[in-house]
N, CA, C and O of each residue as an XYZ file, in Angstrom:
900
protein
N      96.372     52.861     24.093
C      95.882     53.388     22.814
C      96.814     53.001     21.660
O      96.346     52.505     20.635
N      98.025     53.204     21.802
C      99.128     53.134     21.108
C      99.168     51.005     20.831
O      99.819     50.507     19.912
N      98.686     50.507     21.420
C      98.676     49.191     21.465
C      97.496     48.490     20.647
O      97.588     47.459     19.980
N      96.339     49.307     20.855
C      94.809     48.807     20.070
C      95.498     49.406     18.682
O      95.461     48.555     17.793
N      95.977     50.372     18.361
C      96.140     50.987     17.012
C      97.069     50.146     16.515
O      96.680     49.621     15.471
N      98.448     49.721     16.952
C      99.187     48.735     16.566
C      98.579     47.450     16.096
O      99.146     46.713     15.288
N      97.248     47.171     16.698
C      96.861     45.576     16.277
C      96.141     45.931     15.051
O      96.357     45.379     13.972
N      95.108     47.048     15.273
C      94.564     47.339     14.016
C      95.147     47.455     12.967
O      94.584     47.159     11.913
N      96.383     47.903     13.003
C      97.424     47.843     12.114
C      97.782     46.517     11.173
O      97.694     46.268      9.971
N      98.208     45.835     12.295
C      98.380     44.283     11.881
C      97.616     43.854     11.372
O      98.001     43.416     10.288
N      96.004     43.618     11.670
C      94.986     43.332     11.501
C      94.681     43.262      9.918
O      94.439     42.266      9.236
N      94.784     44.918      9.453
C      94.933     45.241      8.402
C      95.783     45.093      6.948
O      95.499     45.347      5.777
N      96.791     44.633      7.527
C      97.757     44.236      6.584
C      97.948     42.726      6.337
O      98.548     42.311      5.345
N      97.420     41.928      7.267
C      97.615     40.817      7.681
C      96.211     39.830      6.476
O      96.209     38.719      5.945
N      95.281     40.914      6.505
C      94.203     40.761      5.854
C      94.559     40.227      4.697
O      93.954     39.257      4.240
N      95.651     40.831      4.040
C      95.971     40.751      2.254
C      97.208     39.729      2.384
O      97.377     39.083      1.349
N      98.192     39.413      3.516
C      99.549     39.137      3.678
C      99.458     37.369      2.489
O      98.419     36.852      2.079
N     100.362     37.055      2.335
C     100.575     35.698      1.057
C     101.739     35.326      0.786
O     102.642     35.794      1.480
N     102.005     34.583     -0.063
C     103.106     34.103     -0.729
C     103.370     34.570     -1.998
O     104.416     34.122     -2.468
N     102.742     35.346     -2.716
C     102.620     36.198     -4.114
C     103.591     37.704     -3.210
O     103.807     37.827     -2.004
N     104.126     38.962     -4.748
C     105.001     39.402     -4.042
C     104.045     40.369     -3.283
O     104.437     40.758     -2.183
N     102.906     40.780     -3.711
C     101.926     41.606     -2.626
C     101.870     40.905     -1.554
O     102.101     41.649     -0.600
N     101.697     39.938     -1.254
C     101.328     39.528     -0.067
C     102.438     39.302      0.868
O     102.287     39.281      2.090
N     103.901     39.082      0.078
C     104.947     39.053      0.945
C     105.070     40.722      1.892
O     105.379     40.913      3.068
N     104.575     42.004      0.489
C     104.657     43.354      1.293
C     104.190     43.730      2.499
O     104.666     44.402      3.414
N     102.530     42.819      2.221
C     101.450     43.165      3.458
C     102.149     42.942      4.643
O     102.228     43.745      5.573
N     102.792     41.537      4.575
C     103.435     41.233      5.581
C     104.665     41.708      6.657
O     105.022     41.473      7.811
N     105.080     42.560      5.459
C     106.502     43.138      6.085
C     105.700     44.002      6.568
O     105.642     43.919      7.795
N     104.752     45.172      5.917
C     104.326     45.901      7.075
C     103.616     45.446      8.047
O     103.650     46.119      9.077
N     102.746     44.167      8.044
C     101.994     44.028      8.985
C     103.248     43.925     10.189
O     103.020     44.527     11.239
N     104.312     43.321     10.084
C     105.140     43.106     11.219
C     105.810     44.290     11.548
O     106.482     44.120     12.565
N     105.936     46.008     10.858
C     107.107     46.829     10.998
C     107.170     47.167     12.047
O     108.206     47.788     12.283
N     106.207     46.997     13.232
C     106.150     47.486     14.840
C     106.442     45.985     15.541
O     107.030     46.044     16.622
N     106.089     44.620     15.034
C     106.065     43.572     15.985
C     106.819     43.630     16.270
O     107.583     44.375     15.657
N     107.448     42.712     17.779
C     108.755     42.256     18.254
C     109.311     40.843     17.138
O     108.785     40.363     16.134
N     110.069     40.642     17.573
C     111.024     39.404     16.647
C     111.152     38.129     16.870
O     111.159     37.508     17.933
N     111.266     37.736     15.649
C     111.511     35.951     15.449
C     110.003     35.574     16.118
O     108.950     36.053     15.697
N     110.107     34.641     17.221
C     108.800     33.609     17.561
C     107.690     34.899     18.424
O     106.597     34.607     18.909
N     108.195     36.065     18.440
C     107.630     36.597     19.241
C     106.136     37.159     18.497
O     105.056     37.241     19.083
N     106.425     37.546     16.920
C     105.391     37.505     15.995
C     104.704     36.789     15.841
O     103.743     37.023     15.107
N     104.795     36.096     16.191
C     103.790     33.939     15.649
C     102.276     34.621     15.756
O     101.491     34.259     14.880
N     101.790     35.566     16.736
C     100.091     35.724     16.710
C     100.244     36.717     15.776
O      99.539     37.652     16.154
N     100.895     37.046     14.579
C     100.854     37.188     13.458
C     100.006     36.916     12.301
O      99.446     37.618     11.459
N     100.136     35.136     12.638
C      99.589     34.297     12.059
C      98.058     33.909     12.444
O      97.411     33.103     11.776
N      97.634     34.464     13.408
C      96.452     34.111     14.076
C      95.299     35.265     13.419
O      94.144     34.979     13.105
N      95.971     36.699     13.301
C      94.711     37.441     12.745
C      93.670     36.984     11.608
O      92.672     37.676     11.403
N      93.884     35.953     10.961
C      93.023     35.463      9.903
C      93.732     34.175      9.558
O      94.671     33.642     10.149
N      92.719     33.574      7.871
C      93.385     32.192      7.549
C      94.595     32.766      6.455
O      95.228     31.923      5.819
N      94.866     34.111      6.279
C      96.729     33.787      5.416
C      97.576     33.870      6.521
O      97.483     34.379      7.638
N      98.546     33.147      5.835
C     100.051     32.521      6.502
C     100.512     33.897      6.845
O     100.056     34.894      6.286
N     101.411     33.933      7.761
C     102.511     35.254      8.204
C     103.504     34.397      7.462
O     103.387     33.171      7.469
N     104.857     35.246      6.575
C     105.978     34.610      5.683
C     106.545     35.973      6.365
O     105.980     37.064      6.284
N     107.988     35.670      7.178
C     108.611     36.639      7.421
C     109.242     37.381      5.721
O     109.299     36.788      4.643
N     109.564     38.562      5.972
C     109.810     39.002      5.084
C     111.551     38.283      4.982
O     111.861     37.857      3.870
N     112.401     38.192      5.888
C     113.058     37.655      5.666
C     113.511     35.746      5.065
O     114.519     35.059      4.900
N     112.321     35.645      4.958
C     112.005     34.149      4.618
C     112.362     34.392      2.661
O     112.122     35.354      1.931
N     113.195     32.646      2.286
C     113.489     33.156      0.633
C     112.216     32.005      0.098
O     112.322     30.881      0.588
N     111.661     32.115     -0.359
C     110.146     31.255     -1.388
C     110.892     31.478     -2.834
O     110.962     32.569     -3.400
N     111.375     30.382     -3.274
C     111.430     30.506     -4.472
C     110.646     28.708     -5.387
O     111.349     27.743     -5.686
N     109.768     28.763     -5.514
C     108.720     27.933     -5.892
C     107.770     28.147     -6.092
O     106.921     28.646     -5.352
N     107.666     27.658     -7.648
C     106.198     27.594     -8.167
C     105.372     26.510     -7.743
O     104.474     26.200     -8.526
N     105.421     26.190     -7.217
C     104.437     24.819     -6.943
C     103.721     24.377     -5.299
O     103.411     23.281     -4.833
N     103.623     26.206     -4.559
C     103.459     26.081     -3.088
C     102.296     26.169     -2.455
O     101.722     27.241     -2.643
N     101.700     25.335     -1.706
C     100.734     25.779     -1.483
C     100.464     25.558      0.255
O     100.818     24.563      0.887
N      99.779     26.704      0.789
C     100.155     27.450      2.145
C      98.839     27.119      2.989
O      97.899     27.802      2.582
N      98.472     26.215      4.112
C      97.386     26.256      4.306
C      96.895     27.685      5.357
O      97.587     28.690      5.520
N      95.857     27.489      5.829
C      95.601     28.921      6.970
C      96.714     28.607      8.424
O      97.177     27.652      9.049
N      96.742     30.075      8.424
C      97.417     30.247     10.050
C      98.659     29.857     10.144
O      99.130     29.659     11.264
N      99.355     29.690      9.104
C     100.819     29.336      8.801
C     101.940     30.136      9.492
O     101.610     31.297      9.735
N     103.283     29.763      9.897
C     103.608     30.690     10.352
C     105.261     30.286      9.923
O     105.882     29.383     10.482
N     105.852     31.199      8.758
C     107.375     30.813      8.288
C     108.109     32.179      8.680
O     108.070     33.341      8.275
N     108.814     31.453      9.689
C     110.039     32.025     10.409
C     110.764     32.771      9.643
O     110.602     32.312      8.512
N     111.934     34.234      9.564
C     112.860     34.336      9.219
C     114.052     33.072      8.865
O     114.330     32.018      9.437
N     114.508     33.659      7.804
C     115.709     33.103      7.167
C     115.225     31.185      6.736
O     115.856     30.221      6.303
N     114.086     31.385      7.074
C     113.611     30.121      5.941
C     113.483     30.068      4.695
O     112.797     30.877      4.071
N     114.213     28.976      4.090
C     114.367     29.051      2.779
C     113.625     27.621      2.157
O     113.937     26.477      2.488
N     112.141     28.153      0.779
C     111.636     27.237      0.798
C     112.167     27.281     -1.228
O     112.069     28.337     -1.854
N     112.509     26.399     -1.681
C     113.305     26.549     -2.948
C     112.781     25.221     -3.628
O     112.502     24.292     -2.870
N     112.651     25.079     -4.746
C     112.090     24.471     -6.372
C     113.125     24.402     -7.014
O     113.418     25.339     -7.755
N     114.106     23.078     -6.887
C     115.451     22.940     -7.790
C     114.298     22.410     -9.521
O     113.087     22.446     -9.738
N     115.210     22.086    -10.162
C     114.888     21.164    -11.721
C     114.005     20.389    -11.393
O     114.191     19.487    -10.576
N     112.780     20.639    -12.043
C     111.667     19.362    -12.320
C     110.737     19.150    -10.839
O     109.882     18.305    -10.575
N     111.140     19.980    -10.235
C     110.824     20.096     -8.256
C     109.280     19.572     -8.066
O     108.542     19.745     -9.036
N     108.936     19.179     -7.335
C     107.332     18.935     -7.317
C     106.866     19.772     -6.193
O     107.591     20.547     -5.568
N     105.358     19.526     -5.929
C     104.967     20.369     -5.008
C     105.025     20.205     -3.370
O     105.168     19.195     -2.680
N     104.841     21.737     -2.978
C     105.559     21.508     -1.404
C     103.909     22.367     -0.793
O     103.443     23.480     -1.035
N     103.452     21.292      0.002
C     102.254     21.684      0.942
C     102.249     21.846      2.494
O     102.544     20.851      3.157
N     101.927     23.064      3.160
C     101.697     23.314      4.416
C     100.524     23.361      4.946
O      99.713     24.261      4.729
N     100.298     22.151      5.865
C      98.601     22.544      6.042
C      98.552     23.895      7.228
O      99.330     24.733      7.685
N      97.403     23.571      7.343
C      97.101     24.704      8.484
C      97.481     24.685      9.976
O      97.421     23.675     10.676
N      97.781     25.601     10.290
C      98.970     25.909     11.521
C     100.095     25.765     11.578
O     100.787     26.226     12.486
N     100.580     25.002     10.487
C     102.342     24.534     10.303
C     102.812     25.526     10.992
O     102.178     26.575     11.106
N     104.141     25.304     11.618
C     105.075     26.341     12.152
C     106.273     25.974     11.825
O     106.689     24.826     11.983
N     107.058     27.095     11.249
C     108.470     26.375     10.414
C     109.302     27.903     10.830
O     109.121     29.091     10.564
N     110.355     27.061     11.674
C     111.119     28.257     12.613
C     112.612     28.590     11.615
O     112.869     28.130     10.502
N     113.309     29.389     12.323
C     114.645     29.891     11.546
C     115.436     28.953     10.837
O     115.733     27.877     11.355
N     115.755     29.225      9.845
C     117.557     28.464      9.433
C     116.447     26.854      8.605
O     117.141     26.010      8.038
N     114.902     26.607      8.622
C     114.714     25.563      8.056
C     114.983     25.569      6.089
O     114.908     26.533      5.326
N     115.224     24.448      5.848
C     115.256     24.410      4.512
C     114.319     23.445      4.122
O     114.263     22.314      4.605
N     113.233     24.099      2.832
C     112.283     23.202      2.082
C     112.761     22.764      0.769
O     112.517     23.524     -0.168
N     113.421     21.635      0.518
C     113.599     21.710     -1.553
C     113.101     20.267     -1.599
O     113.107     19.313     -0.820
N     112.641     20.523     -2.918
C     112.312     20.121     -3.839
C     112.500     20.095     -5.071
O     112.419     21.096     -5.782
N     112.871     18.535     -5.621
C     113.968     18.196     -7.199
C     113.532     17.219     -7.940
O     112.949     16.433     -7.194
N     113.507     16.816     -9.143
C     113.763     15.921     -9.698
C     112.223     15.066     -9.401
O     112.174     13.842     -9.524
N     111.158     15.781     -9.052
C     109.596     14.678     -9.017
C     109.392     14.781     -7.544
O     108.346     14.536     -6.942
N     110.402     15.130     -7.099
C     109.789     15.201     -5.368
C     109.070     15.922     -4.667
O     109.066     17.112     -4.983
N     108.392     15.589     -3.735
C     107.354     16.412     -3.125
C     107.340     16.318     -1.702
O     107.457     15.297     -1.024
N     107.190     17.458     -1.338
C     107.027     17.587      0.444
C     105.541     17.774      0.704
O     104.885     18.457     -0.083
N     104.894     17.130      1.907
C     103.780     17.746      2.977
C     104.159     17.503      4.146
O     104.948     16.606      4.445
N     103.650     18.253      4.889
C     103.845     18.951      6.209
C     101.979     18.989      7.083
O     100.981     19.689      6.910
N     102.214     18.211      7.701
C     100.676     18.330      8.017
C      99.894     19.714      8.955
O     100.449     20.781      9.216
N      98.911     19.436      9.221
C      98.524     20.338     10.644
C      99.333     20.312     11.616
O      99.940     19.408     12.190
N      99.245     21.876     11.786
C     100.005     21.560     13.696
C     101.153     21.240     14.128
O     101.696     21.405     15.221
N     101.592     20.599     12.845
C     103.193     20.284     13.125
C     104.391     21.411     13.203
O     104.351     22.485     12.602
N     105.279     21.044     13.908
C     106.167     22.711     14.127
C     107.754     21.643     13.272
O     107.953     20.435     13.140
N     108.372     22.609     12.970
C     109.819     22.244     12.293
C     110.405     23.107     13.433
O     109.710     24.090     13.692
N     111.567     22.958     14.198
C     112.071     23.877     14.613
C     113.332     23.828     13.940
O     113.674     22.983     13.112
N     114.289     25.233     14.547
C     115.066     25.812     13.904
C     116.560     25.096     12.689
O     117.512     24.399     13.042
N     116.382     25.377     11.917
C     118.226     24.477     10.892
C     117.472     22.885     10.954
O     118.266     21.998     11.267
N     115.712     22.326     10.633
C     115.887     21.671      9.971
C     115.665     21.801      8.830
O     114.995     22.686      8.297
N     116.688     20.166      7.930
C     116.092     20.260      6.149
C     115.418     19.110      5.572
O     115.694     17.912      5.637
N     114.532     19.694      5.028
C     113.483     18.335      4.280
C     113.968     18.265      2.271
O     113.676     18.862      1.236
N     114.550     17.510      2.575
C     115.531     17.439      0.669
C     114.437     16.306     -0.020
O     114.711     15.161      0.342
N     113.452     16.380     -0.786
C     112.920     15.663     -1.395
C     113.159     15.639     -3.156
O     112.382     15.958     -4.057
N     114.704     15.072     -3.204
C     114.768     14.455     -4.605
C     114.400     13.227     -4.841
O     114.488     12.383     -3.949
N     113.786     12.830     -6.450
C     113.418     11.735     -6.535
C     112.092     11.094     -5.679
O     111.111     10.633     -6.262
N     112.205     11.136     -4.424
C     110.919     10.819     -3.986
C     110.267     11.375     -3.097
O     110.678     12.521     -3.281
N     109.391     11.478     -2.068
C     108.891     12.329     -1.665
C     108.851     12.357     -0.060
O     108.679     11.227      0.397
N     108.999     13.640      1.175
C     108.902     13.557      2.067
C     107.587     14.226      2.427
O     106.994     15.233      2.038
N     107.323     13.100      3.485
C     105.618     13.464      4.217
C     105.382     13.204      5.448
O     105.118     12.078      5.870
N     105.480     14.552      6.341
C     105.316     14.213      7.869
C     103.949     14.869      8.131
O     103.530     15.913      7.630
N     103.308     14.024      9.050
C     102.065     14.051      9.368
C     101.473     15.049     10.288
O     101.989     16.166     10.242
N     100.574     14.883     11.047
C      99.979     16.208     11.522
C     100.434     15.958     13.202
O     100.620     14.829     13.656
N     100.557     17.071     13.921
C     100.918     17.447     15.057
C     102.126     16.300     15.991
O     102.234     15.650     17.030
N     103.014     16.746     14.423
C     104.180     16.409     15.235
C     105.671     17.181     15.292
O     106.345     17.671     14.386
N     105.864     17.099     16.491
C     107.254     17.968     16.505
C     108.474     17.356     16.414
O     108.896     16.416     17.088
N     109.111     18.074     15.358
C     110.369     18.011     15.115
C     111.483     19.161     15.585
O     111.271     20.366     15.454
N     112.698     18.602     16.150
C     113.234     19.329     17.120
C     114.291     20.035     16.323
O     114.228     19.793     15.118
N     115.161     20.775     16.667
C     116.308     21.931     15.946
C     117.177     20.262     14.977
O     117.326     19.121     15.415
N     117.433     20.655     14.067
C     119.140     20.431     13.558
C     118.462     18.971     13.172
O     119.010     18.057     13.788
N     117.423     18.556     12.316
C     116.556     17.372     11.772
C     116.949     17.404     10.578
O     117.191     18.484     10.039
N     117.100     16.118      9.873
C     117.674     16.364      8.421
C     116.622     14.680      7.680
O     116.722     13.486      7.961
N     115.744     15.415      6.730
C     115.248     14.285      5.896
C     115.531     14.126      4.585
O     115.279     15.016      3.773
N     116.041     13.066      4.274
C     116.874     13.108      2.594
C     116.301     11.967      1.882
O     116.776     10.862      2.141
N     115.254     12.066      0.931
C     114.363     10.942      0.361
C     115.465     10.829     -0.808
O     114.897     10.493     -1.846
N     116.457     10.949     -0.936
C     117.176     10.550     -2.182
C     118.967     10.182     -1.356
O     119.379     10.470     -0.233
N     119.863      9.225     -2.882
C     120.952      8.557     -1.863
C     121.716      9.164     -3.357
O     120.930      9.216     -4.302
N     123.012      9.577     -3.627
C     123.934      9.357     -4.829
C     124.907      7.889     -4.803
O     125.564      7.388     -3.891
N     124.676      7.462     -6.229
C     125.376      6.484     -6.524
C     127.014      6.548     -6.192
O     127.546      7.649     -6.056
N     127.906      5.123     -6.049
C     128.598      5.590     -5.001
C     129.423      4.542     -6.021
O     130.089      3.750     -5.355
N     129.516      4.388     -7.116
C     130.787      3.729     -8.496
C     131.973      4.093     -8.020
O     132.048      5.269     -7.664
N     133.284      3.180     -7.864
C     134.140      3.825     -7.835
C     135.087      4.993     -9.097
O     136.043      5.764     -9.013
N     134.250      4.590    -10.071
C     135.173      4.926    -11.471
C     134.682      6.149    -12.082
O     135.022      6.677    -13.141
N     133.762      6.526    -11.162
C     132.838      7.952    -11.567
C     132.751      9.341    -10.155
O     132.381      9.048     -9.019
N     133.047     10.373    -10.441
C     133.308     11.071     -9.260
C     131.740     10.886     -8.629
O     130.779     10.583     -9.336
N     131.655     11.150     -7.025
C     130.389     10.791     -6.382
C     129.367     11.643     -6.859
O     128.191     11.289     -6.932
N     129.986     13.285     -7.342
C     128.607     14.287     -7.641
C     128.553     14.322     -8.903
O     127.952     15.345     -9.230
N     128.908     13.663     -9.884
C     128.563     13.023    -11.176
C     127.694     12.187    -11.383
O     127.240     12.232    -12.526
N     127.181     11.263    -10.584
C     126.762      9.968    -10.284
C     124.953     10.208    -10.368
O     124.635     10.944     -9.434
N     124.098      9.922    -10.953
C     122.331     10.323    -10.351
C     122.277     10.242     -9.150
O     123.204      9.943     -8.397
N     121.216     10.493     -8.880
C     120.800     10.193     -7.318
C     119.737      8.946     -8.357
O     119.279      8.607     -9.448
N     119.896      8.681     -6.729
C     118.411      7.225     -6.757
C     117.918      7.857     -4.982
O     118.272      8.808     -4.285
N     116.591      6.304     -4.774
C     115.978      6.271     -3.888
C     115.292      5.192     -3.715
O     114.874      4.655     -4.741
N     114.965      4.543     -2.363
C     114.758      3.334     -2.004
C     113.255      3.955     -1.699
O     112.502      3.028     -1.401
N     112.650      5.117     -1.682
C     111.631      5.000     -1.413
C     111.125      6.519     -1.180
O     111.939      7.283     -1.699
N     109.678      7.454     -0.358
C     110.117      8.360      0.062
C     110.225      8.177      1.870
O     110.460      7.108      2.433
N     110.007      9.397      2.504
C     110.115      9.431      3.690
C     108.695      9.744      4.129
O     108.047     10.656      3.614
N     108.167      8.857      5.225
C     106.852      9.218      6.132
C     106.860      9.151      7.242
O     107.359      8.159      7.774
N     106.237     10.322      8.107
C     106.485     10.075      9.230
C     104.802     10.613      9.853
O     104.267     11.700      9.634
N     104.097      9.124     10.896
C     103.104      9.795     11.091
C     102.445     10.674     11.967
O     103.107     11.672     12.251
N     101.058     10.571     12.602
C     100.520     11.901     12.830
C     101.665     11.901     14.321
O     102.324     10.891     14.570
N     101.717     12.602     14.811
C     101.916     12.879     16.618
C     103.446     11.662     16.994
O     103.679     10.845     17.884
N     104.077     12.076     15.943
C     105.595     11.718     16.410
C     106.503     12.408     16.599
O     106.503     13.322     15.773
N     107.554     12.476     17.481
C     108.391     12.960     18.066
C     109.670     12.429     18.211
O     110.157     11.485     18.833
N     110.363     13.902     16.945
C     111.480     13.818     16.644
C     112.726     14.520     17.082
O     113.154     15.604     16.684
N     113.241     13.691     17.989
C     114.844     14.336     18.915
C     115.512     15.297     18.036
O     115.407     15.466     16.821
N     116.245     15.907     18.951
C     117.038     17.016     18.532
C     118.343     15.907     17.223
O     118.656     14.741     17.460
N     118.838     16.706     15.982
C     119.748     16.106     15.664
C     119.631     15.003     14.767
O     120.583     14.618     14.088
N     118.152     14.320     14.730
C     117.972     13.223     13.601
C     118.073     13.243     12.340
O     117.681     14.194     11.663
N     118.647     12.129     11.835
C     118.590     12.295     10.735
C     117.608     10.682     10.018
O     117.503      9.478     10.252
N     117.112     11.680      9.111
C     115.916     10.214      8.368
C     116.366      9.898      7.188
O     116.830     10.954      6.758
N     116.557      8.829      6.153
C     117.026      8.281      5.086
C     115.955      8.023      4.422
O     114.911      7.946      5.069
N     115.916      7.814      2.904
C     114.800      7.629      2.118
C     114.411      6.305      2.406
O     115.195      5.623      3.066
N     113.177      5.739      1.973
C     112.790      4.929      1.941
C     111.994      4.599      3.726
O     110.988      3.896      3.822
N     112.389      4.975      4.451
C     111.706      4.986      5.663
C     110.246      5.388      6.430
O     110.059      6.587      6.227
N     109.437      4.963      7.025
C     108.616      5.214      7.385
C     108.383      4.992      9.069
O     108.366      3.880      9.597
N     108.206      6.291      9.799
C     108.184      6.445     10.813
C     106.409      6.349     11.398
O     105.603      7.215     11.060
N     106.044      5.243     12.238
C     104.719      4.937     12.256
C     104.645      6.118     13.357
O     105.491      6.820     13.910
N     102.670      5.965     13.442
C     102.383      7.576     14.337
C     102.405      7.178     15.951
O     101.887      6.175     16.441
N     103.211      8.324     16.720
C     103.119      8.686     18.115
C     104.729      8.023     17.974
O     105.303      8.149     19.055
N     105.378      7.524     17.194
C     106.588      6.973     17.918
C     107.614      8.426     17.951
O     107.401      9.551     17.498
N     108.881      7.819     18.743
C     109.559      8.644     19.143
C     111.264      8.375     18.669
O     112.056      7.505     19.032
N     111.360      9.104     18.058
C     112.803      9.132     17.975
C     114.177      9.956     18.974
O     114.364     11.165     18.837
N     114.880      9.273     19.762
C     116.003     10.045     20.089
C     116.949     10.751     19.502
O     117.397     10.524     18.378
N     117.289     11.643     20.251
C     118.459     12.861     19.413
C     119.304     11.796     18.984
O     119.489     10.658     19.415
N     119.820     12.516     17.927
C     121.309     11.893     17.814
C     120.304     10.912     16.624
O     120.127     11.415     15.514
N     119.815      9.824     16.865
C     119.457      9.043     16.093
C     119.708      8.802     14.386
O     119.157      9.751     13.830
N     120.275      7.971     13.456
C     119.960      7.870     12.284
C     119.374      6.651     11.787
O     119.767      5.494     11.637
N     117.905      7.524     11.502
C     116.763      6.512     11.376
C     117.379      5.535      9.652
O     117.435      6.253      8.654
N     117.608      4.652      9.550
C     117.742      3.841      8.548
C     116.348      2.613      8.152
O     116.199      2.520      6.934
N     115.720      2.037      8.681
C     114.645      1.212      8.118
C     113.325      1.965      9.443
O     113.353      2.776     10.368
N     112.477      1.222      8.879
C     110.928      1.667      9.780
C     111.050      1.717     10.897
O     112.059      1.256     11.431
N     110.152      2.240     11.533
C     109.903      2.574     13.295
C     108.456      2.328     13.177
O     107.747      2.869     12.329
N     108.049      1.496     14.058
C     106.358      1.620     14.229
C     105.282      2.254     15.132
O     105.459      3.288     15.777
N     104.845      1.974     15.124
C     103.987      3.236     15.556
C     104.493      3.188     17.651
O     105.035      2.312     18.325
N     104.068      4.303     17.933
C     104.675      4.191     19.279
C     105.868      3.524     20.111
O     105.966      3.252     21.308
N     106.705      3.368     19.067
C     107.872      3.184     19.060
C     109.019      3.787     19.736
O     108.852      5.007     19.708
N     109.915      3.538     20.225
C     110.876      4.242     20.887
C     112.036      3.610     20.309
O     112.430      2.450     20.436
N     112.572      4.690     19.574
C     114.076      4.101     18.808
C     115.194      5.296     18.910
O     114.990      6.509     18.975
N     116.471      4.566     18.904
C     117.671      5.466     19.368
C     118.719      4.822     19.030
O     118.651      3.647     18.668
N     119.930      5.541     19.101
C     120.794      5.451     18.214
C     121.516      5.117     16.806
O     120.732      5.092     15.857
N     122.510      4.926     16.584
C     123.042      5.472     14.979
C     123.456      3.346     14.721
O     124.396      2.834     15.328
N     122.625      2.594     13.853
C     121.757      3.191     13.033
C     120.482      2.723     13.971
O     120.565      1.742     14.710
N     119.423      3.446     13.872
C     118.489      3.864     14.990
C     117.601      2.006     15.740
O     117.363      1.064     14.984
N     117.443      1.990     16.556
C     117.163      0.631     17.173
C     115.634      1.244     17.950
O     115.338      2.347     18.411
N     114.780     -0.234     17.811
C     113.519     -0.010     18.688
C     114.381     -0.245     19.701
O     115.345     -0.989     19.519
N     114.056      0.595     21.376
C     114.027     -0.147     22.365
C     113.122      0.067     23.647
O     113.402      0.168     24.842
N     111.934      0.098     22.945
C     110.612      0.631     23.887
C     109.696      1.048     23.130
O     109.823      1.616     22.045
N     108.397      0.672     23.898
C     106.925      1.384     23.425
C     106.631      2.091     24.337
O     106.774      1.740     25.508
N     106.192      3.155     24.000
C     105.000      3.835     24.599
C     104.086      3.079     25.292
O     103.475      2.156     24.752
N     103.869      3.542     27.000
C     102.960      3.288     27.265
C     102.036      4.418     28.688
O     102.521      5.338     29.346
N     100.793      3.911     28.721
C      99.633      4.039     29.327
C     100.459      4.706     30.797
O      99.931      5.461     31.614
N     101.476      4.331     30.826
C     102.026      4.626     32.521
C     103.546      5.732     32.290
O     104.069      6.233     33.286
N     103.875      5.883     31.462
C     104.791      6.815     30.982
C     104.588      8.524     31.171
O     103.853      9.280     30.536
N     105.126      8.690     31.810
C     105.315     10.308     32.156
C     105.828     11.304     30.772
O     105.998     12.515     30.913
């Protein structure tokens, strides 16, 4: 009994839950009985608004949340100077410790289905990062679509940033624990990156690339476990 009334509960609050500050409230109560961290995720399932832990920081005007969303505690999604817009489609899952910014004209998307797991950051100054739909990215991922000028006669955080390009990565790729991606890169769909990896120029599609700075050395195939 005590269990049907608890969902109805959820149910109810979950109804109104958002990214506006009402909808951040709905949310805290819809969760004040759930268990914690990933254990809430069918949170996100009672309808098409996002579950936003209450401990999650949103500071951006420019967000937009698709259905069934699900942002972890202590995610921080932030709008530096001139920031562009940051899109989650539907089902995104974005676990603890991730960071979203956006600066200077840049823009993030995040497709369907795709999960971020925990302490990664997507930094889109200058140009823009865009990972595609149902792909996972593993703990401790770092994407940086912008580089600072590197003069000797000028201190380094004085210097603009620039960018060779933004970052793409497509649908159903798979990203090792620990990567890190550089601007200008484009990761084709189903390929795979190893931990550790720092992706510096393209990967193509079904690709298998690894180590620092990241190397094809295999495709995907038909007989692969």
């Amino acid at each position: 009994m005590l269990g049907k009334l608890r969902r109805l509960w959820e149910r109810f609050w979950m109804s109104f839950a958002g990214s506006n500050r009402s909808g951040r409230f709905a949310a805290r109560l819809a969760s004040a009985f759930a268990p914690p961290y990933l254990a809430r995720d069918y949170l996100a399932l009672f309808g098409p608004n996002p579950y936003i832990d209450p401990q999650a920081i949103l500071h951006h005007d420019d967000l937009e949340i698709g259905r069934q969303v699900f942002i972890a505690d202590r995610t921080i999604i932030y709008q530096a100077a001139d920031g562009g817009r940051i899109t989650l489609a539907s089902n995104v899952n974005i676990l603890r410790d991730c960071v979203l910014e956006t600066g200077q004209g840049g823009t993030i998307s995040v497709g369907a289905d795709t999960y971020l797991h925990p302490r990664c950051q997507l930094m889109a100054y200058k140009g823009s990062v865009s990972i595609g739909d149902h792909v996972a990215v593993a703990p401790g991922c770092a994407f940086y679509a912008y580089n600072h000028g590197t003069r000797p006669e000028q201190l380094i955080k004085q210097q603009p940033l620039h960018t060779r390009g933004g970052i793409r990565v497509g649908d159903g790729a798979w990203i090792g624990f620990g990567v890190i991606v550089l601007d200008g890169v484009t990761i084709g769909d189903g390929a795979i990156i190893g931990a550790g990896a720092v992706v510096t120029a393209d990967v193509p599609e079904n690709a298998i690339a690894v180590g620092n700075p990241a190397r094809v050395v295999a495709k995907r195939s038909s007989t692969d476990k």
